[in-house]
VOPAGU-2260 file (C-alpha; in pm, 1 decimal, decimal comma):
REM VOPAGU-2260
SITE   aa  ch    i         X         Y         Z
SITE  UNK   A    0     353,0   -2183,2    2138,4
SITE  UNK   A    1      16,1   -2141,1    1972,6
SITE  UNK   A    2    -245,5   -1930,0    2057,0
SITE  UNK   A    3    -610,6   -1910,2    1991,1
SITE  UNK   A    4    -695,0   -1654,9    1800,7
SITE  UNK   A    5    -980,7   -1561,8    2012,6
SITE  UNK   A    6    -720,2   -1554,3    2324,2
SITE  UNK   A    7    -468,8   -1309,2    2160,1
SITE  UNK   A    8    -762,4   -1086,9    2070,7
SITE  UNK   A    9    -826,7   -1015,2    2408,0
SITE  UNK   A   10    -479,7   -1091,1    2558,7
SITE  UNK   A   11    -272,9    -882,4    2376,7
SITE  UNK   A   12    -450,0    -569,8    2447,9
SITE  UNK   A   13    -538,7    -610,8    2823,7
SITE  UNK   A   14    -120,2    -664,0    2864,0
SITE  UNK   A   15     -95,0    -338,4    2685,0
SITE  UNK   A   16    -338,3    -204,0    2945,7
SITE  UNK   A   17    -141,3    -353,0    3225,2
SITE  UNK   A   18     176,1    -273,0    3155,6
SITE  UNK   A   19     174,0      29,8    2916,9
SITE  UNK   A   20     203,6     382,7    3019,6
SITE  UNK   A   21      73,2     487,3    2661,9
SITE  UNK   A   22      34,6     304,3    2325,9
SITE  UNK   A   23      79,9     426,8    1974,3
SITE  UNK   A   24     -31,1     253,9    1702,3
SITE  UNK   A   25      39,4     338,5    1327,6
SITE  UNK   A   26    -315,5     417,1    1232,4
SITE  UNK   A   27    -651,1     489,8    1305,8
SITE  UNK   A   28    -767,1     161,7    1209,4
SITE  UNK   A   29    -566,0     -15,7    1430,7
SITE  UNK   A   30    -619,9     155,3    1682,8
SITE  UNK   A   31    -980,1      92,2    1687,0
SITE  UNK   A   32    -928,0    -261,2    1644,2
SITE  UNK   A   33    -746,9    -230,2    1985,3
SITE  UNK   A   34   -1023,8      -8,2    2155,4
SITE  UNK   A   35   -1270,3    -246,0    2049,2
SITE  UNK   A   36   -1117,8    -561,7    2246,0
SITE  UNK   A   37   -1057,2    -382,6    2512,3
SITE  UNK   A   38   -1225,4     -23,2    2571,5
SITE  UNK   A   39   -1019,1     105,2    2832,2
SITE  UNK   A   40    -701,2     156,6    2626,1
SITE  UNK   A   41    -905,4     473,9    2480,9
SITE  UNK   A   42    -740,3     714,2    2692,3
SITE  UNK   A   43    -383,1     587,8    2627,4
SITE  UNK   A   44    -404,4     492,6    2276,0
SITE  UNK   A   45    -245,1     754,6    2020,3
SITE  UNK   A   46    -207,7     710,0    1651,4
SITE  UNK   A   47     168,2     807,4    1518,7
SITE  UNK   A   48     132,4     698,0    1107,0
SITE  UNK   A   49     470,4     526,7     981,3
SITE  UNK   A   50     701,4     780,1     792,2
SITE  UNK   A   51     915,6     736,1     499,4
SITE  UNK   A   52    1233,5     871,5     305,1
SITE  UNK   A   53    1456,9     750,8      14,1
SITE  UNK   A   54    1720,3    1037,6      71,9
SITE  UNK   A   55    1967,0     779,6     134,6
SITE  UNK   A   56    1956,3     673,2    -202,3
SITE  UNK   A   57    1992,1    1011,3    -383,0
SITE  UNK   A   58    1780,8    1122,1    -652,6
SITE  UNK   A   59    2026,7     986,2    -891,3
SITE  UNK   A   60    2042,3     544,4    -872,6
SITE  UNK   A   61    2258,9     372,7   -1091,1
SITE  UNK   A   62    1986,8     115,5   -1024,9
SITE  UNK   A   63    1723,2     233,0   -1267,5
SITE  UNK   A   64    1525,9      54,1   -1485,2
SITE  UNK   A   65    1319,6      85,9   -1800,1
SITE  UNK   A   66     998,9     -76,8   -1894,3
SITE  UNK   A   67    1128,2    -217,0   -2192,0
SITE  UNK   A   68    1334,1    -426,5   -1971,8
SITE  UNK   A   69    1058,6    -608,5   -1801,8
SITE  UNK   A   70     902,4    -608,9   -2158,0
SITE  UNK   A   71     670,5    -360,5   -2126,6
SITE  UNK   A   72     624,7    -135,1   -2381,6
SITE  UNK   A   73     739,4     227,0   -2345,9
SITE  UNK   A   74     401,1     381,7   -2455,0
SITE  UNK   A   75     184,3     159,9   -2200,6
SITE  UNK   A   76      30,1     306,7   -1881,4
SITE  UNK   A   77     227,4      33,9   -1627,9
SITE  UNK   A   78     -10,5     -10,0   -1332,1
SITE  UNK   A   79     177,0    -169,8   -1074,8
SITE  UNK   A   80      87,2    -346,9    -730,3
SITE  UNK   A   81     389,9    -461,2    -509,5
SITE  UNK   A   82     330,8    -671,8    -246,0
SITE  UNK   A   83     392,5   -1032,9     -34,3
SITE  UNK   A   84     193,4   -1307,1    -237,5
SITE  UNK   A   85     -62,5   -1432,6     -27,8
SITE  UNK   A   86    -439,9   -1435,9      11,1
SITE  UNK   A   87    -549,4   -1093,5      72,4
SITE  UNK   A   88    -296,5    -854,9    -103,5
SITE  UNK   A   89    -554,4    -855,4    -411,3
SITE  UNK   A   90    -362,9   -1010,1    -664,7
SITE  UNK   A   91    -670,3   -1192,1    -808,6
SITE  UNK   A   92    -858,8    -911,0    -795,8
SITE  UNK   A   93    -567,7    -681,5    -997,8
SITE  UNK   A   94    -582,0   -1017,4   -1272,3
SITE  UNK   A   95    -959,5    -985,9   -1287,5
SITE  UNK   A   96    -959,7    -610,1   -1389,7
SITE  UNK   A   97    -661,4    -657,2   -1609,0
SITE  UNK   A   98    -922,9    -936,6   -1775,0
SITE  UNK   A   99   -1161,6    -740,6   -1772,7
SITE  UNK   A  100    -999,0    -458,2   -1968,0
SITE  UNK   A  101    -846,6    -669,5   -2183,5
SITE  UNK   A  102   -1256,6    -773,4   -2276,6
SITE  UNK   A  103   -1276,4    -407,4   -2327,4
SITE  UNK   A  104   -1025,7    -394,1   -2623,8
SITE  UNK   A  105    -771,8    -185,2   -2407,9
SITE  UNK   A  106    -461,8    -296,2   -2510,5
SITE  UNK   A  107    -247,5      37,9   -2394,7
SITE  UNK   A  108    -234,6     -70,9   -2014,9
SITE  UNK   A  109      28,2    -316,2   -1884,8
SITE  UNK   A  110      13,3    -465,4   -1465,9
SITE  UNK   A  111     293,1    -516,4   -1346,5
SITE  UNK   A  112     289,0    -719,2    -975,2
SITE  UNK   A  113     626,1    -684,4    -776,2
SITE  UNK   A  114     696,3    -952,6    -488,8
SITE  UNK   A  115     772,7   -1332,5    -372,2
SITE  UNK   A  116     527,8   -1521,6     -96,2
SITE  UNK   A  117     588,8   -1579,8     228,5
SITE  UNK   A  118     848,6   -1883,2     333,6
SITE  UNK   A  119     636,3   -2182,0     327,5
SITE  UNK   A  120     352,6   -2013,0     124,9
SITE  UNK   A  121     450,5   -2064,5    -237,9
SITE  UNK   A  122     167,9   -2227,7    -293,4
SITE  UNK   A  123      34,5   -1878,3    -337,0
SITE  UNK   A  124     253,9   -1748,9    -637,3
SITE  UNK   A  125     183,1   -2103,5    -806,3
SITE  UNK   A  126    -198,6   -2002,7    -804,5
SITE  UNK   A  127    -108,4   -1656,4    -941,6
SITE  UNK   A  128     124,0   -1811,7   -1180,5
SITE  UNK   A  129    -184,2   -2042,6   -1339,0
SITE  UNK   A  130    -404,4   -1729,4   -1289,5
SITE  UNK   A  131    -185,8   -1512,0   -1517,3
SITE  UNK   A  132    -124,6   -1829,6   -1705,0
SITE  UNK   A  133    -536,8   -1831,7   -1794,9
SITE  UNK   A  134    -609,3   -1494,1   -1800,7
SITE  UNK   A  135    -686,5   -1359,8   -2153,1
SITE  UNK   A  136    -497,9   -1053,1   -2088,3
SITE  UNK   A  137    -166,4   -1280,5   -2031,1
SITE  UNK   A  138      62,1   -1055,3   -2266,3
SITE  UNK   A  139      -8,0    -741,8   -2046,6
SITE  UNK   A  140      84,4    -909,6   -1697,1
SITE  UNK   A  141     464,6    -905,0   -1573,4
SITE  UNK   A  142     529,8   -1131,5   -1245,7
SITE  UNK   A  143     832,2    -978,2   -1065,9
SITE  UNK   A  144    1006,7   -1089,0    -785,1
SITE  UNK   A  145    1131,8    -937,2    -492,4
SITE  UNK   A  146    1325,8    -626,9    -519,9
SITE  UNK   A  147    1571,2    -498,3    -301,3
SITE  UNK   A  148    1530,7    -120,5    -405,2
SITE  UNK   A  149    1224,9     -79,5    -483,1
SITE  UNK   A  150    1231,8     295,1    -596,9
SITE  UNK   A  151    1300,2     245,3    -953,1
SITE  UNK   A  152    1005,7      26,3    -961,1
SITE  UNK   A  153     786,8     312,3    -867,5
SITE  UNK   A  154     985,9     573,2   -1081,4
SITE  UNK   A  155     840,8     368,4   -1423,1
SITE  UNK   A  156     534,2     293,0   -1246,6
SITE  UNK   A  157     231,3     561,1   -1375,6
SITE  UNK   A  158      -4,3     426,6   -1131,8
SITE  UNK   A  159      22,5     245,3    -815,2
SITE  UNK   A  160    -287,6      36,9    -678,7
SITE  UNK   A  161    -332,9    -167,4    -322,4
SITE  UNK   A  162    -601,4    -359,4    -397,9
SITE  UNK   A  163    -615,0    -585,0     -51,4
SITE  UNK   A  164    -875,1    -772,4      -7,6
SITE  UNK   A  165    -890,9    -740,9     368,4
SITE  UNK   A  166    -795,2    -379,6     549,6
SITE  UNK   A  167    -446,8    -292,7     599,6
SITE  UNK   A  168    -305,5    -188,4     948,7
SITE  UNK   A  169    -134,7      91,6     722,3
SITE  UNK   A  170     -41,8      61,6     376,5
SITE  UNK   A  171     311,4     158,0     336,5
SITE  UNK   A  172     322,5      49,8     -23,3
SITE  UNK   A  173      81,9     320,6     -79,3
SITE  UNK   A  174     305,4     620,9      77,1
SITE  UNK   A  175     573,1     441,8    -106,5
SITE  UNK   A  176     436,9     495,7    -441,3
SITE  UNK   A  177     285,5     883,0    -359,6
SITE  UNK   A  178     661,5     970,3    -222,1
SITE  UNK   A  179     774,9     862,9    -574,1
SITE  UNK   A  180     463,3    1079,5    -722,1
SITE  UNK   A  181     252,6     872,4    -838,0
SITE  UNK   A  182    -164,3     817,7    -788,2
SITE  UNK   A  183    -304,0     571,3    -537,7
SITE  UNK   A  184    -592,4     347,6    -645,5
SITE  UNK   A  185    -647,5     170,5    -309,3
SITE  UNK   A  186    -862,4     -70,2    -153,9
SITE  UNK   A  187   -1141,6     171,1      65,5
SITE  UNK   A  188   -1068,2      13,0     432,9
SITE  UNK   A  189    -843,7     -28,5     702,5
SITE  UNK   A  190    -513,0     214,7     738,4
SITE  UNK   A  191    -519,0     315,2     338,2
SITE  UNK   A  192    -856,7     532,6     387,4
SITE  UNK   A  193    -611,1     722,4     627,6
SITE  UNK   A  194    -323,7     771,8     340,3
SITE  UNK   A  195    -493,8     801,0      -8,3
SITE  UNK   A  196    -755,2    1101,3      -1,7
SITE  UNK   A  197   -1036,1    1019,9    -296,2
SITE  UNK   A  198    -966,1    1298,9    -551,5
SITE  UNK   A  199    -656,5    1437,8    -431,8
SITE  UNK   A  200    -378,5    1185,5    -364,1
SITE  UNK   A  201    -562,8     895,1    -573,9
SITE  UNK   A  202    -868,5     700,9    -564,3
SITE  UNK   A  203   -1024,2     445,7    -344,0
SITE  UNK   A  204   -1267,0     158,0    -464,9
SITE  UNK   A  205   -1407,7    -123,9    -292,4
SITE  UNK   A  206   -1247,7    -412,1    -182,4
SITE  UNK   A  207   -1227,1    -691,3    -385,0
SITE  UNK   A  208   -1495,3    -519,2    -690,5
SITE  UNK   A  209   -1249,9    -557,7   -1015,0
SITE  UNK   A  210   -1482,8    -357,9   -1234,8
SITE  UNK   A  211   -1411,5     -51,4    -968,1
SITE  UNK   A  212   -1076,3     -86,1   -1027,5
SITE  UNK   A  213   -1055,4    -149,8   -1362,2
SITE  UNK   A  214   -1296,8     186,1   -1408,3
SITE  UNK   A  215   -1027,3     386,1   -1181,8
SITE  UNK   A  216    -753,2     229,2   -1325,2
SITE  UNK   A  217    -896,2     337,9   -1715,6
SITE  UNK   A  218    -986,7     678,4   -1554,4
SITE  UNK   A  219    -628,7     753,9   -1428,6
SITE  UNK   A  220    -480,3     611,3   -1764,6
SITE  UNK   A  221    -713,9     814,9   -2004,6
SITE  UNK   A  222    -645,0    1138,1   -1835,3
SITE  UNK   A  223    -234,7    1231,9   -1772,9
SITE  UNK   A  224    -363,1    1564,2   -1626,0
SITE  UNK   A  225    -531,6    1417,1   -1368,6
SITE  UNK   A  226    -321,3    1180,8   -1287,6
SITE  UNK   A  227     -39,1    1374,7   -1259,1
SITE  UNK   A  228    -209,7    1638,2   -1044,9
SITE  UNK   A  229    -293,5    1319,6    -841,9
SITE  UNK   A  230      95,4    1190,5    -790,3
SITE  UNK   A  231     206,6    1557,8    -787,9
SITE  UNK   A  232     -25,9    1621,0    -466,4
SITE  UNK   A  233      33,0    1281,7    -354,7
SITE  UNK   A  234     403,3    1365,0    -296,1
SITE  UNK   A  235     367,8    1679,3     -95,5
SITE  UNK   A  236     146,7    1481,5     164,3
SITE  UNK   A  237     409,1    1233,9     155,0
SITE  UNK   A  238     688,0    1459,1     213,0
SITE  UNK   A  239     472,1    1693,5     490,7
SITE  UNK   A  240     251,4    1410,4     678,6
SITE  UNK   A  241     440,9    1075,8     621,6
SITE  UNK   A  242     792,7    1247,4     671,7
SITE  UNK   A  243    1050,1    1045,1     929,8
SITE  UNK   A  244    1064,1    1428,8    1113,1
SITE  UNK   A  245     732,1    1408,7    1169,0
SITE  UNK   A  246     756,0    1070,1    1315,6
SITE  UNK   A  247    1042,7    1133,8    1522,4
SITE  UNK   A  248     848,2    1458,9    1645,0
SITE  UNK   A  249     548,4    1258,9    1743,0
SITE  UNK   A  250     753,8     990,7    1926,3
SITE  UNK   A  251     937,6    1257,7    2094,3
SITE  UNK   A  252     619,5    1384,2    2216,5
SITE  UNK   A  253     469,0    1097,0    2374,1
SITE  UNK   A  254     800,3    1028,3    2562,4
SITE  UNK   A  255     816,8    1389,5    2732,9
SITE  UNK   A  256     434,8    1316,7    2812,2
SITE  UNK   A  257     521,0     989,3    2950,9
SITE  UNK   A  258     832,9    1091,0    3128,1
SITE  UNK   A  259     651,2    1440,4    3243,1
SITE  UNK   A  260     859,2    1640,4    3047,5
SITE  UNK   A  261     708,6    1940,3    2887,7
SITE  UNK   A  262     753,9    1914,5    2495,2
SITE  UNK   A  263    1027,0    2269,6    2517,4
């Protein structure tokens, strides 16, 4: 069935009115996407953010990889967005400020861009594939594809950026790449204003300006220090405020409240 997008705007929520004791949604932007179709979910509307954990994997993989094998070299800054292909993850916008550092004479930066499009979209990674194709800095991109484990892609990464063009209900990539201790350059609307705090955890820039991210991305490179104290920080909010306990203790507190259970 197909429905209007105007319809399911309005739809969606008033059946979450009508037949919802209490919502949670996994940020404060999407909440307010949900209060603004339909006001009266306000009072039953809380915000539980998505948690995270790669204990099952052990701090020791046997799946870890180098830079030199996706031929970068070991003495670049790899800057790495991972994400679906598609129209509003920002992968134009991550070519443009590789370009435009390129222009700049920086040649110590390599971008690395970790994912596979949609089924019936691969239209998209032909685009990006002509993009890179064109793009004077072509010798600093790496195209990967999906990866299963995606953990020892953020343990060579030195900086992570979401650079979507259009806000995110979350941004789990984001708490992805700060539980592995890296800085955040994100995109400065939707759920990631919730996860990346400007200053302490990363940086945020604004949508779709390249130069912005190319400046952050340069700032971050140019100063291990900062960057570090960035990814270091970065992993205790992970750890404390994205945790799967703290999920699981939210969740279990909305349930007693719905079920009129005190929270003892």
């Amino acid at each position: 069935m197909i429905v209007h997008p105007t319809i399911a705007r309005y739809i969606f929520p008033l059946l979450l009115h009508i037949f919802s004791d209490r919502v949670v949604t996994n940020s404060s932007a999407s909440r307010k996407l949900l209060v603004d179709a339909l006001p009266t979910l306000a009072r039953k509307s809380f915000v539980v953010w998505n948690g995270i954990t790669r204990d099952a994997l052990g701090e020791e993989r046997s799946g870890a990889i180098t830079k030199s094998e996706l031929n970068i070299a070991e003495e670049c800054t790899c800057v790495t967005l991972v994400g679906r292909i598609n129209r509003w993850k920002g992968h134009d916008v991550f070519i443009k400020a590789a370009n435009h550092l390129w222009e700049k004479g920086i040649r110590n930066i390599a971008f690395l861009m970790v994912g596979s499009p949609p089924p019936g979209q691969e239209a998209f990674e032909t685009d990006l594939r002509q993009a890179i194709e064109r793009s004077p800095a072509k010798k600093s991109i790496t195209l990967k594809g999906y990866a299963n484990d995606i953990w020892p892609i953020w343990d060579l990464t030195d900086i992570a950026v979401v650079p979507s063009t259009e806000p995110e209900p979350f941004g789990m990539v984001a708490i992805e790449a700060m539980l592995a201790g890296k800085p955040v350059i994100a995109s400065n609307h939707g759920g990631l204003t919730e996860i990346v705090l400007p200053g302490i955890t990363g940086e945020l820039v604004p949508p779709n300006d390249y130069i912005a991210l190319a400046d952050s991305i340069l700032k971050l490179a140019s100063d291990n220090d900062y960057a570090k104290r960035l990814g270091d920080s970065g992993k205790q909010r992970a750890m404390h405020d994205f945790s799967m306990d703290s999920v699981i203790a939210s969740f279990t507190s909305h349930y007693h409240a719905v079920a009129g259970h005190s929270d003892e």
